[in-house]
C-alpha positions as CSV (number, residue, x, y, z in Angstrom):
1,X,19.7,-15.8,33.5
2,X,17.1,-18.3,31.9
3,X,17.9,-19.3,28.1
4,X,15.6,-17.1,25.6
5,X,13.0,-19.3,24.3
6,X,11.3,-19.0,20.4
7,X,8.1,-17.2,20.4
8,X,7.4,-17.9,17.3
9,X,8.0,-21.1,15.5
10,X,7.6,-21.4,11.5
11,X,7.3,-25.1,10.1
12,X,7.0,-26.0,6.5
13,X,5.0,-23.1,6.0
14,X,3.6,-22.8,2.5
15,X,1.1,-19.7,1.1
16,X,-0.1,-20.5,-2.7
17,X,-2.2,-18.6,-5.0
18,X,-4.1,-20.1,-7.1
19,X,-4.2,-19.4,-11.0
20,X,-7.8,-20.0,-12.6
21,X,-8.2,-19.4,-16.2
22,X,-11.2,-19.3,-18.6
23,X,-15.2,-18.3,-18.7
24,X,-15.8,-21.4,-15.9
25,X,-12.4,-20.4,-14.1
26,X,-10.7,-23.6,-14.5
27,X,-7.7,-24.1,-11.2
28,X,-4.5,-24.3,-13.9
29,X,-1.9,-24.2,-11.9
30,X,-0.9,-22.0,-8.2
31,X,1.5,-19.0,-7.4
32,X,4.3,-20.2,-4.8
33,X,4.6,-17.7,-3.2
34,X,6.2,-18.7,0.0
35,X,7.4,-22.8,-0.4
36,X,8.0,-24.8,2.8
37,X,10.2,-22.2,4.7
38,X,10.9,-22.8,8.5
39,X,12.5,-20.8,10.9
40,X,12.0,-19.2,14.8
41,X,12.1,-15.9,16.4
42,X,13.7,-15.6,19.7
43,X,11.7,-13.6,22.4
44,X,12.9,-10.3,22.5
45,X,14.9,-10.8,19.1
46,X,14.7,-8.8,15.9
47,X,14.8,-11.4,12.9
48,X,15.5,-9.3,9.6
49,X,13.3,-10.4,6.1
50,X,15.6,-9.4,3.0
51,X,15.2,-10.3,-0.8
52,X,13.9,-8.9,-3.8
53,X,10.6,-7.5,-4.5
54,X,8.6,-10.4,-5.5
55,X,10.5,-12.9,-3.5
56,X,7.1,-13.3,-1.0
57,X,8.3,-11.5,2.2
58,X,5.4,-9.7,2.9
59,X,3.1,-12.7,2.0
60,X,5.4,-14.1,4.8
61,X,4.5,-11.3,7.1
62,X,1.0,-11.5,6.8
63,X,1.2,-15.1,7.0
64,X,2.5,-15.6,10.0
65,X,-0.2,-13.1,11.7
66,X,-3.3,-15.5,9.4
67,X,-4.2,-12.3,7.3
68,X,-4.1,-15.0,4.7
69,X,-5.2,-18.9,5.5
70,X,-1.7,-20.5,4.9
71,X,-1.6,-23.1,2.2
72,X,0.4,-25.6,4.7
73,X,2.8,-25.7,8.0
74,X,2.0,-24.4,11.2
75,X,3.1,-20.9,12.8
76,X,3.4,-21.3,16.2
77,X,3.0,-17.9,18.3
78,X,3.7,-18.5,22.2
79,X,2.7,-21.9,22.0
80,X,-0.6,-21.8,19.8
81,X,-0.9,-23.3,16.5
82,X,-2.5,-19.5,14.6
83,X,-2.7,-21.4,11.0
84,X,-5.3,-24.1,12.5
85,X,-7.2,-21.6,15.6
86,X,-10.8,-21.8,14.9
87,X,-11.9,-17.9,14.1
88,X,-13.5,-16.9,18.1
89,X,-9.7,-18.7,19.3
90,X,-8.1,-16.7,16.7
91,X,-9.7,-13.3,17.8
92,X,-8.4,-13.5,21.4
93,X,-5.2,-14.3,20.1
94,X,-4.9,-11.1,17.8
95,X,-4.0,-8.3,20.6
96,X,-0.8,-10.7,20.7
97,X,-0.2,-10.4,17.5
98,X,-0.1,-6.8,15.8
99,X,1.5,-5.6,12.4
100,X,2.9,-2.0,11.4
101,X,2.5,-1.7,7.5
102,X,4.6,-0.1,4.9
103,X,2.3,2.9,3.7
104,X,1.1,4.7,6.3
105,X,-1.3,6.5,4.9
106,X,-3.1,3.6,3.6
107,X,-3.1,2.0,6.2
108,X,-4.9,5.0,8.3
109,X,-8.7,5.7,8.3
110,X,-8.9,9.2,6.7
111,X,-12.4,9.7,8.1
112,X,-11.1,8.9,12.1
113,X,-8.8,11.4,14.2
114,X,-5.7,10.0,15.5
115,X,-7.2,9.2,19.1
116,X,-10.0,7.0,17.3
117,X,-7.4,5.4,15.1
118,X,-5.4,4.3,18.2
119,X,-8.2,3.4,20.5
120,X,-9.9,1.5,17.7
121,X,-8.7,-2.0,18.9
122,X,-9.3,-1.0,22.4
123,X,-12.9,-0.6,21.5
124,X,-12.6,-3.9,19.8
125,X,-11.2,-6.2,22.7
126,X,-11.2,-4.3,26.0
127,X,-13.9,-3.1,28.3
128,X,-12.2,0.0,29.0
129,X,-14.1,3.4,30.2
130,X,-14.0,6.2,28.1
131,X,-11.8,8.1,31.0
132,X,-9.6,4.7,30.9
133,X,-9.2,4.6,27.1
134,X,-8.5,8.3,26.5
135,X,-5.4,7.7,29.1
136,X,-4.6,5.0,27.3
137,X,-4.5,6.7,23.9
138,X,-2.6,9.4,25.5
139,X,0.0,7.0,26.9
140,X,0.5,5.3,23.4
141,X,1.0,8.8,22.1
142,X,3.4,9.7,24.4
143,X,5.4,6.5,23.5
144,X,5.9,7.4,20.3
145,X,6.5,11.1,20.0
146,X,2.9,12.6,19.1
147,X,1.6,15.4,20.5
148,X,-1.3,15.5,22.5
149,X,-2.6,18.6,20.9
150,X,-2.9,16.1,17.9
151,X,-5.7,14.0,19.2
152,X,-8.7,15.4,17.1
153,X,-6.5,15.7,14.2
154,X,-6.8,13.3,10.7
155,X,-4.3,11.0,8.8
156,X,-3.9,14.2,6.0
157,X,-2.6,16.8,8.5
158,X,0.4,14.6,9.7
159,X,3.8,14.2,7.8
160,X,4.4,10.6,6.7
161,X,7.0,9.9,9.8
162,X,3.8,11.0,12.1
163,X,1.6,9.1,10.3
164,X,3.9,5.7,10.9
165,X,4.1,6.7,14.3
166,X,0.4,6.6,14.4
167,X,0.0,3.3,12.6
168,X,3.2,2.3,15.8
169,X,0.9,3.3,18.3
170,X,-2.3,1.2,16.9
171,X,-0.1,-1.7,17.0
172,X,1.1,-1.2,20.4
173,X,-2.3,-0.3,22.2
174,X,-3.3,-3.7,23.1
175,X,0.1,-4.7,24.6
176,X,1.3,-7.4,22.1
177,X,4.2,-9.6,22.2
178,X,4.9,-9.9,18.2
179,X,4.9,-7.3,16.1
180,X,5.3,-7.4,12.1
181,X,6.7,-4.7,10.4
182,X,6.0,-4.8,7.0
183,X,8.7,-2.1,5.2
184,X,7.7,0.0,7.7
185,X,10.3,2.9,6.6
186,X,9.9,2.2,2.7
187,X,7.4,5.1,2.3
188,X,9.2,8.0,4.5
189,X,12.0,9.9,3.8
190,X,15.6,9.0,4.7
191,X,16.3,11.7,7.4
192,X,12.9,10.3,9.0
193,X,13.4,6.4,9.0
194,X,16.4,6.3,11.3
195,X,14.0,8.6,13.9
196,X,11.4,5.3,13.6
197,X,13.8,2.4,13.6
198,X,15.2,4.2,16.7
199,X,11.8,4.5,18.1
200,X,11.0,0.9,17.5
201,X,14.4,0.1,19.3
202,X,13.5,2.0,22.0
203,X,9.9,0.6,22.5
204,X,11.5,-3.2,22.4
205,X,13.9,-2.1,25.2
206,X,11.2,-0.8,27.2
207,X,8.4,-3.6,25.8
208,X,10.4,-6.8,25.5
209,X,8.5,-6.6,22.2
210,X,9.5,-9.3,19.0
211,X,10.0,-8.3,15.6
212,X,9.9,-9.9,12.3
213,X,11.3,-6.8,10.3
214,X,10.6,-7.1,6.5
215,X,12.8,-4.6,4.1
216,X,14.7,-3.5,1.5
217,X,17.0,-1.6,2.6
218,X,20.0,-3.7,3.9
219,X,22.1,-1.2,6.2
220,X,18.9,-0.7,8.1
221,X,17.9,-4.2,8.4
222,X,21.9,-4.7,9.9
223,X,21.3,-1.8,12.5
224,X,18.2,-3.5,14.3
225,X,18.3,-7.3,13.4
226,X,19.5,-9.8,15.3
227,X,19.7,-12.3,12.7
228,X,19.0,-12.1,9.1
229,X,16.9,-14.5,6.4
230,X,18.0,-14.2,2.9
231,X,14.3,-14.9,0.7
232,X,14.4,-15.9,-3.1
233,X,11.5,-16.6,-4.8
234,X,9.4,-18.3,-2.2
235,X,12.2,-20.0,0.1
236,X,15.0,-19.1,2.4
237,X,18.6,-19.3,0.9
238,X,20.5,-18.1,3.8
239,X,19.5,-17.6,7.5
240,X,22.2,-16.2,9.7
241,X,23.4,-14.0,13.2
242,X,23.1,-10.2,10.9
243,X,27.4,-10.0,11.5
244,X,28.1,-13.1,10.2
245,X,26.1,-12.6,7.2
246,X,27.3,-9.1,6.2
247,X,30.8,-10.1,6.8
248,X,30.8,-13.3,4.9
249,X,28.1,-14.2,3.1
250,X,27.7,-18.1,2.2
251,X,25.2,-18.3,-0.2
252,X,25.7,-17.1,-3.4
253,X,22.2,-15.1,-3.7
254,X,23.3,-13.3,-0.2
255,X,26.9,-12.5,-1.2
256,X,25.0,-11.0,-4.9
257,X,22.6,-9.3,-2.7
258,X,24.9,-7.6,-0.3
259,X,27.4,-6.6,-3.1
260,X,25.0,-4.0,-4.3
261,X,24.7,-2.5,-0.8
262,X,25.8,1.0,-1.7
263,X,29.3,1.7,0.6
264,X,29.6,5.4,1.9
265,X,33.4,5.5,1.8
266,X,33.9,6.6,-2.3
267,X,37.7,5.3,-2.2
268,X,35.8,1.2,-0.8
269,X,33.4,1.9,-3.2
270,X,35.8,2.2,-6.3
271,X,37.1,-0.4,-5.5
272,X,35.0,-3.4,-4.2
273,X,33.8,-5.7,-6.9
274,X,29.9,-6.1,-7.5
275,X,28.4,-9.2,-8.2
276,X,25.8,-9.3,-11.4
277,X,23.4,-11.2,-12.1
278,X,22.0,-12.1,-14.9
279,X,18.8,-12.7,-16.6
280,X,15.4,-12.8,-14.9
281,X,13.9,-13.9,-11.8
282,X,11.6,-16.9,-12.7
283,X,7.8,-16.8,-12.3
284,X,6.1,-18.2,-8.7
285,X,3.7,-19.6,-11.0
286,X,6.8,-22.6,-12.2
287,X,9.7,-22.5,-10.7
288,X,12.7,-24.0,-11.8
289,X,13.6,-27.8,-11.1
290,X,16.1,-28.5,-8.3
291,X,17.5,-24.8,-7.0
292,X,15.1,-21.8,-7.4
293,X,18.8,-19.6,-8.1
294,X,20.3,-22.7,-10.6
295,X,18.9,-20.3,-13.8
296,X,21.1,-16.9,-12.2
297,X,23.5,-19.0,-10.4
298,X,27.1,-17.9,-11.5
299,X,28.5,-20.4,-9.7
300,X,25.7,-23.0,-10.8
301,X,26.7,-26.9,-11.5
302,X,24.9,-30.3,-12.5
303,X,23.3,-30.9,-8.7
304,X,21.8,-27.6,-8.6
305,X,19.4,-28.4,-11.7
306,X,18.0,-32.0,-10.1
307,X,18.0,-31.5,-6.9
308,X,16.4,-29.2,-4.1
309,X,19.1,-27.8,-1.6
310,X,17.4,-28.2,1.9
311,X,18.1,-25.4,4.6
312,X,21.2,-27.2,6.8
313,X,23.1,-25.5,9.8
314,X,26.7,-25.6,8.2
315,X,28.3,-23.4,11.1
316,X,26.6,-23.1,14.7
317,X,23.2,-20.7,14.2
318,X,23.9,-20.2,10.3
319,X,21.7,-22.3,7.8
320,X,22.3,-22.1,3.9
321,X,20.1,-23.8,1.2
322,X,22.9,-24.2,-0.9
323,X,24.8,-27.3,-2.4
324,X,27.9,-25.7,-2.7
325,X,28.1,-25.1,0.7
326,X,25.8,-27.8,2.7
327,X,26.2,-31.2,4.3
328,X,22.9,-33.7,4.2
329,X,20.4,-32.4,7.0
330,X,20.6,-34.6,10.0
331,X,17.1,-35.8,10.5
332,X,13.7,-33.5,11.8
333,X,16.4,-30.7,12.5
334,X,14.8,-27.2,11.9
335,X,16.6,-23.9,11.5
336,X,15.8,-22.4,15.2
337,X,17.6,-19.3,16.7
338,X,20.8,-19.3,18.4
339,X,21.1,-19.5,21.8
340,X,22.2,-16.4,22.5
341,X,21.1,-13.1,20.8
342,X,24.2,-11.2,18.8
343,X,24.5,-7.5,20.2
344,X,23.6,-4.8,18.1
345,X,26.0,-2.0,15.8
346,X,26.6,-0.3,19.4
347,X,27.2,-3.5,21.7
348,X,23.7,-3.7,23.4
349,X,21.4,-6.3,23.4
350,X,17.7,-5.1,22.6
């Protein structure tokens, strides 16, 4: 069985905003929002994006597919630099590359049906016939649960789990190999967002497809990631195989963050101790010297205030920014994947 290889390779990648202030918009200063993060995504793998809102994981998201210019770094999608493609390079890359975003509905024309919705990038980068492109559309439909019936319908007479399954089926119709999904259940009701984290399950077993999956919602990213990065403000803290990081935690923003994960046993949840932190998050715009978490750190000491904590591997495939729990890097080492996936919750390997 040949080792998995990374499909996408993040290095130093940096996305600021700038700040310009005054009648002749004078540059003042920039929004960080994402700071020199590197990491890769194993073919095949699910890599899980958790932090809080405002940390800069959908800037990360969007990033890595160049709906922004990045600030600096490279991103690195089956071997081609997308940060530095010149734009006709960069548009034959794109069916590669697809995204599924968090709202649905915005995200959906309200003036095209469902069947021009889907076959909207085919009209963009294939020379299909129409006969060919309706079969098409009716294939991608089928993949994801819609209804053919539904073809000549519009966004506003679908629920919101049909309308993600639309925006599912956009992003699958021109066969890509990446695909980022940008809080793609935040918008939909609970009993429909295990229906679409299945679904996307299902279409990476049948697909081979790779996802960055960007979210909130922590026991969702543990039942389809692989591996986990922990974001605060800007920069990975913790970037671990998904068990070993709900099961023991390393850095002390992951251990905060997974101690509010609600528990559904009421006798664990009276009595498992939450962690609390306190105080504010601190502005993109200047963020604290040395550790970005020094200012809500409860376990904060003199190092963390004057000096950066670089993202080491302290175990094999588990890398922590933290000084508290990290060695000096050795040298040009960068946080890849492991070399062999983690099985998911039920033992199978997506």
């Amino acid at each position: 069985m040949p080792e998995p290889r990374p499909l996408v390779q993040v290095r130093d990648l940096k996305m600021y905003f700038p700040i310009y202030t005054g009648l002749f918009r004078r540059h003042t200063g920039n929004v960080k929002a994402v700071d020199g993060i590197s990491f890769d995504i194993m073919e095949g793998e699910t890599l899980g994006l958790v932090g809080e809102s405002g940390c800069g994981k959908s800037t990360v998201g969007r990033a890595l597919l160049r709906l922004y210019e990045v600030t600096g770094g490279s991103v690195t999608i089956d071997g081609e630099d997308v940060a530095h493609l010149a734009p006709e390079a960069l548009r034959k890359k794109r069916p590669a590359m697809q995204m599924v975003f968090q709202d649905p509905q915005a995200s959906l024309n309200p003036r095209m049906t469902l069947a021009d919705i889907i076959g909207e990038p085919l009209n963009e980068h294939t020379n299909l016939t129409a006969d060919q492109k309706l079969a098409r559309i009716y294939e991608l439909m089928d993949a994801v649960g819609l209804n053919r019936r539904f073809a000549n319908r519009y966004p506003h007479e679908f629920s919101g789990g049909q309308r993600q399954r639309i925006g599912i089926a956009r992003a699958l119709a021109l066969n890509p190999k990446f695909i980022v999904c940008d809080e793609p259940i935040a918008a939909l009701d609970v009993s429909i967002q295990a229906q679409v984290v299945n679904l996307l399950e299902d279409l990476q077993d049948k697909l081979g497809l790779t996802y960055l999956f960007i979210s909130h919602d922590l026991s969702m990213v543990r039942h389809i990631a692989d591996r986990v990065a922990v974001m605060y403000l800007g920069q990975i803290a913790e970037l671990s195989p998904r068990d070993a990081l709900y099961d023991d935690p390393l850095h002390p923003y992951a251990q905060a963050l997974l101690s509010a994960v609600p528990e559904p046993d009421p006798n664990a949840e009276a009595t498992r101790s939450r962690i609390i932190l306190k105080g504010d998050v601190p502005s993109p715009a200047n963020p604290p010297q040395g550790c970005n978490f020094c200012t809500r750190c409860p376990k904060v000491f003199d190092r963390c205030r004057s000096e950066e904590p670089k993202l080491t591997e302290v175990r094999p495939g588990r890398f922590v920014a933290c000084h508290l729990v990290t060695q000096e890097p050795t040298a040009g080492h960068q946080p890849a994947a492991p070399r062999h996936k983690s099985t998911n919750q039920q033992g199978v390997t997506p």
